[in-house]
C-alpha positions in Angstrom: 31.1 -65.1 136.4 31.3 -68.8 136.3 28.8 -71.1 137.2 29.8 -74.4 139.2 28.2 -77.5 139.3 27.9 -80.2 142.6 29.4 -83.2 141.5 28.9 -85.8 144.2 32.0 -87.9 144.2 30.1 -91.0 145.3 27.5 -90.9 142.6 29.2 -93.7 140.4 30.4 -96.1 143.4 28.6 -99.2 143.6 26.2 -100.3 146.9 24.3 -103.6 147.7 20.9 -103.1 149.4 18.9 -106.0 150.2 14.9 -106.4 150.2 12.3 -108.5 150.1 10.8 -110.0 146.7 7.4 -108.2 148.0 9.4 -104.9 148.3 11.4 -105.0 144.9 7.8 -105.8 143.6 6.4 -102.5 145.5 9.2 -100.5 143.9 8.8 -101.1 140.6 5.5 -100.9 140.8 5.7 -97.6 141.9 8.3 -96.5 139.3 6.0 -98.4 136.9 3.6 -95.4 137.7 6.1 -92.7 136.4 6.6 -91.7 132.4 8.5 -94.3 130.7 11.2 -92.8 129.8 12.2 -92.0 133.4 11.7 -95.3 134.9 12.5 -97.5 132.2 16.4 -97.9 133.2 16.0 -98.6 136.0 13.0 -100.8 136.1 15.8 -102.8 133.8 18.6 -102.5 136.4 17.0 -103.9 138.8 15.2 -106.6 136.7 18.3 -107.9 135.1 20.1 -108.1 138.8 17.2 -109.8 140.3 16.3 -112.0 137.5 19.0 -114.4 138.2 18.5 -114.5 142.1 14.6 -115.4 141.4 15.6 -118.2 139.3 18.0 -119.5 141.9 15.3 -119.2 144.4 12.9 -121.3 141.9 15.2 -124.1 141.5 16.1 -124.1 145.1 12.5 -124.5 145.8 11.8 -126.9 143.7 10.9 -130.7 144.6 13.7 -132.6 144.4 13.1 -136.4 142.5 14.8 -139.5 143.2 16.0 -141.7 140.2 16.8 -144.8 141.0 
C-alpha cells in the first residue's frame, strides 16, 4: 500500500493582491506574533516587495523645490 500525497498544481504560480499600507502593517503584525521561524520568510517576502513601493510613495510625497 502506497501512500499519495495532494500536490496542488497551483501552489508555485504567482498572484498580485493589493492592500492598504495599514493592512500590510496588520498582517505582519500578526505573523509577527507567531514563532520565528514560521513567519520569518514571509515577513521578508513581503518586506522586500513592499520596500520599494514605500519608497516610491515617500519621494512622490515629497515637497517638490524650485531652483532657480
Amino acid at each position: 500500500m502506497t501512500d499519495t500525497v495532494d500536490v496542488d498544481p497551483l501552489a508555485d504560480e504567482i498572484l498580485t493582491l493589493k492592500f492598504a499600507v495599514k493592512d500590510i502593517n496588520s498582517i505582519l503584525g500578526l505573523l509577527g506574533t507567531l514563532p520565528f521561524v514560521q513567519s520569518v520568510g514571509l515577513i521578508n517576502a513581503i518586506q522586500a516587495q513592499c520596500n520599494p513601493q514605500v519608497d516610491a510613495l515617500k519621494a512622490n510625497n515629497e515637497p517638490q523645490t524650485a531652483t532657480a
